[in-house]
C-alpha positions as CSV (number, residue, x, y, z in Angstrom):
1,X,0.0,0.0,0.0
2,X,1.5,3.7,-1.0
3,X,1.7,6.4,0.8
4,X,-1.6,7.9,-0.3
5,X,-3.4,5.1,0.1
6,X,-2.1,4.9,3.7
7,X,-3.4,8.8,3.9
8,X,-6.7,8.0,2.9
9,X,-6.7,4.9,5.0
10,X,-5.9,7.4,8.2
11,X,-8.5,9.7,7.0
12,X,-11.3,7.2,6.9
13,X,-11.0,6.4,10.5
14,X,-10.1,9.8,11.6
15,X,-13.2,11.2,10.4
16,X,-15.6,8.4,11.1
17,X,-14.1,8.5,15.0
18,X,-15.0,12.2,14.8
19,X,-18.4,11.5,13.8
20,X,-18.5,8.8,16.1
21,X,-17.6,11.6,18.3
22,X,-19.5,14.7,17.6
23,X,-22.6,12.3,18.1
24,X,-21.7,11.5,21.6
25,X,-22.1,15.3,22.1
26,X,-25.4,15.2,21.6
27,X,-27.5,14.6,25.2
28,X,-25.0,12.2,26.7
29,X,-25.9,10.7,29.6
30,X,-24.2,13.5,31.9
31,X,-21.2,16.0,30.4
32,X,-19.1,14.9,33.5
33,X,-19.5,11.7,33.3
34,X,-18.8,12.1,28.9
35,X,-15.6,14.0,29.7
36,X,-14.1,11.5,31.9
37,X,-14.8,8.4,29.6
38,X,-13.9,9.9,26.0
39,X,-10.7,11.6,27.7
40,X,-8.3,8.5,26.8
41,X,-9.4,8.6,23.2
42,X,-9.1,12.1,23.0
43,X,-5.5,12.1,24.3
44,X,-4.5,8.4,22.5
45,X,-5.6,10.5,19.4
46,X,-3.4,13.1,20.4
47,X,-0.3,11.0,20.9
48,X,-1.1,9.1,17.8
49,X,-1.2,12.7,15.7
50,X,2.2,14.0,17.6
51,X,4.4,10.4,17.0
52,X,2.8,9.5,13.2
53,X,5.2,10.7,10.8
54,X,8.0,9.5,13.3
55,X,6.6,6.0,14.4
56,X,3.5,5.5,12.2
57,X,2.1,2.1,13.5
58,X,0.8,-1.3,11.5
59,X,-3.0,-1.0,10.1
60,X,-4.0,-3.7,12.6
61,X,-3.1,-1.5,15.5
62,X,-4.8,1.6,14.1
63,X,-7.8,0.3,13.4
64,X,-8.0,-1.8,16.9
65,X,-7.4,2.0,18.7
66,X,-10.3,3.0,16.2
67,X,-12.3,0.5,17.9
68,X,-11.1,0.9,21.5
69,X,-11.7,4.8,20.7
70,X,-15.4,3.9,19.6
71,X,-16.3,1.8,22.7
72,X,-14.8,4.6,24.9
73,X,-16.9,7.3,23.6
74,X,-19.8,5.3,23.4
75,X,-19.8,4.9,27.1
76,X,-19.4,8.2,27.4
77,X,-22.7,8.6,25.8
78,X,-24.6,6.1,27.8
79,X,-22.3,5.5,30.4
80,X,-21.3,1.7,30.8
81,X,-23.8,0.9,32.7
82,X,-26.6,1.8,31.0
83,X,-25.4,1.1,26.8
84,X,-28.9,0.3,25.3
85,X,-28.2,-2.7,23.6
86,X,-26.4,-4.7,26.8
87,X,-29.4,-3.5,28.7
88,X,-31.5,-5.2,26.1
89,X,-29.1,-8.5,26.6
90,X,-29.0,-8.4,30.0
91,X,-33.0,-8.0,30.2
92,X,-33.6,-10.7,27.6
93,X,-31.2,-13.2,29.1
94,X,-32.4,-12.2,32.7
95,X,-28.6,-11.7,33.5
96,X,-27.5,-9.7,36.8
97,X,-26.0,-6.5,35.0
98,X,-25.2,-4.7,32.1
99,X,-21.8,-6.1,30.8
100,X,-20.9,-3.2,28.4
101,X,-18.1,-2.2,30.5
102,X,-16.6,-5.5,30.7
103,X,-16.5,-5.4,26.5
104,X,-14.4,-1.9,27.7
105,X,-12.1,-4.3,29.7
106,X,-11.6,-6.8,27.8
107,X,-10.6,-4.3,24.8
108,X,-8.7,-3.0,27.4
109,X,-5.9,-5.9,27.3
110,X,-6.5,-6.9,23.7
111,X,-5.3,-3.6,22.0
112,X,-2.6,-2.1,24.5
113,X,-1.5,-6.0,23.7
114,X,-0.6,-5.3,19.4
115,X,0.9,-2.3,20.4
116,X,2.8,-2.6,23.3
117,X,4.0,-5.9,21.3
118,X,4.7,-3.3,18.1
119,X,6.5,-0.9,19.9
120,X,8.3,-3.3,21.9
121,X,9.4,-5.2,18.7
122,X,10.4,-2.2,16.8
123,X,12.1,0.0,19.8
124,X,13.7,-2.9,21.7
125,X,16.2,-6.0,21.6
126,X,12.9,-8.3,22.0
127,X,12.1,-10.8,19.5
128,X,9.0,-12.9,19.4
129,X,8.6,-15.4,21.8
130,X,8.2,-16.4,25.2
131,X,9.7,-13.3,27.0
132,X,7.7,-11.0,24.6
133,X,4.4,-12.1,25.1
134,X,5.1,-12.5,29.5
135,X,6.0,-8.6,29.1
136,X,3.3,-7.5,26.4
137,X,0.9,-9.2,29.2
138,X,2.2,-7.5,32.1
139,X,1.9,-4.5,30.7
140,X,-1.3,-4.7,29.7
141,X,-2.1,-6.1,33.4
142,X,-0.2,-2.9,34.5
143,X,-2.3,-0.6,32.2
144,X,-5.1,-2.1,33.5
145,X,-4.3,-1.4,36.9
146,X,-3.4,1.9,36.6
147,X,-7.0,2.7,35.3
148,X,-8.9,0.7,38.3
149,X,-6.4,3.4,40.4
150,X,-7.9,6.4,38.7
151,X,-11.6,5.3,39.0
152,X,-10.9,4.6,42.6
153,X,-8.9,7.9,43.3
154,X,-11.9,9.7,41.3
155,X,-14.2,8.3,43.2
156,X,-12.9,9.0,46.9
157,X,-12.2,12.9,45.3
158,X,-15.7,13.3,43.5
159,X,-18.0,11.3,45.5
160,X,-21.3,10.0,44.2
161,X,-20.9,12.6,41.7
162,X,-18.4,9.8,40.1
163,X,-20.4,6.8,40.4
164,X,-21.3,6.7,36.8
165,X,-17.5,7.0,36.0
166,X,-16.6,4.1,38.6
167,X,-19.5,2.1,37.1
168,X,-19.1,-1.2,39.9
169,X,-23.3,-1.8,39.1
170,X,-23.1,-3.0,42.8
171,X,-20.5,-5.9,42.6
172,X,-18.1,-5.8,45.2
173,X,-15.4,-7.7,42.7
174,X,-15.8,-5.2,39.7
175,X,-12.2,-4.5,39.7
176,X,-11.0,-7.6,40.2
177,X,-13.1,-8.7,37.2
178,X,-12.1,-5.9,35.0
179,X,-8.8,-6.9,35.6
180,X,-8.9,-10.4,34.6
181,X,-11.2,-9.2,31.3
182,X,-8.1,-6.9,30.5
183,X,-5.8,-10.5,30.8
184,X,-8.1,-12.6,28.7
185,X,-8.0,-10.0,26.5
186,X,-3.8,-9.4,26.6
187,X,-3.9,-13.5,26.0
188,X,-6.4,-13.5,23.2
189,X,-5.0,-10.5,21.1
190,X,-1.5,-12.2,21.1
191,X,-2.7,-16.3,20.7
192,X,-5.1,-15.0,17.9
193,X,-3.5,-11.8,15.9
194,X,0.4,-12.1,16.7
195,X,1.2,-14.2,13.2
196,X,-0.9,-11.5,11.3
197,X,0.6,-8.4,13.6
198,X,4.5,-10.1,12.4
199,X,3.0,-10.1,8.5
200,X,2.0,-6.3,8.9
201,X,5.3,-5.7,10.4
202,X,7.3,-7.1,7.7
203,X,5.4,-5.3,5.6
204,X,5.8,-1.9,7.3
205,X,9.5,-2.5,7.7
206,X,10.5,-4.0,4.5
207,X,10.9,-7.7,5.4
208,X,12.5,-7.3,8.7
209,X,9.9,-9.0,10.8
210,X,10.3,-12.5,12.5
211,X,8.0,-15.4,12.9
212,X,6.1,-15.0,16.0
């Protein structure tokens, strides 16, 4: 793929994100509660925008940030507990809760896994294999952390006036459970995409990448 083919490739997901965006505007759920969800997008965008013509990443991971961008903002809208179609599931299949905001954890380990494993492949001695994918996992465990530390600190700061944000629908193991959706996720992303993420690679880098 040229380089204007990779421009108009960028451009499609930049602007349908920014729809995706602009219509989360429109009579979220709360503005507090928006600004607070769609905040990682906004800034991953950022970063992404800054470090492109530097360290432009693989299609795969741009287009799995497009989606971890989407499901962001679209809790933002509704907030997690209350997205309209997992209301809908949980109703019809009389199950406890509304489980959007585990789909937001378990994307949570699956992406950060491609490119924490990209950057790590590309910017460090690693090579594929065992080491790699303990790392690429513990980071993605870390990540995950680090976020459950946020909502709690938020939370203790902001009060009730946070309990959208925190989003724990009453279970007293919501963290523990995000957690281990952000490590099935981590597991998943690597067992299932990491021969296609070394093709992209080799690709991108003109035949330098290894077999996973």
């Amino acid at each position: 793929m040229g380089k204007a083919a990779d421009r108009r490739f960028l451009l499609v997901l930049l602007l349908s994100l920014s729809a995706v965006f602009v219509w989360s505007l429109i009579h979220p759920h709360d503005y507090f509660t928006w600004f607070l969800e769609v905040l990682p997008a906004v800034v991953g965008v950022a970063v992404l925008a800054a470090t492109h013509r530097r360290f432009p990443l693989t299609k795969l991971a741009y287009v799995l940030i497009w989606i971890q961008a989407v499901i962001l903002i679209v809790g933002g809208h509704y907030t997690y507990a209350e997205m309209p179609l997992f209301n809908w599931i949980r109703d019809h299949y009389g199950l406890h809760r509304n489980y959007y905001d585990r789909v937001g954890h378990l994307a949570q380990g699956f992406v950060p896994a491609i490119i924490s494993r990209e950057v790590l492949l590309r910017a460090s001695p690693l090579r594929p294999g065992k080491w790699l994918t303990f790392i690429v996992i513990c980071i993605c465990l870390a990540m995950s952390a680090l976020y459950e530390l946020i909502e709690w600190r938020t939370s203790v700061a902001l009060g009730s006036t946070a309990d959208a944000f925190l989003g724990t629908q009453g279970d007293p193991w919501d963290t523990q459970e995000d957690m281990a959706c952000a490590l099935v996720g981590a597991i998943t992303a690597l067992a299932v995409l990491g021969r296609y993420h070394n093709r992209q690679l080799r690709v991108m880098l003109g035949g330098a990448g290894e077999q996973r």
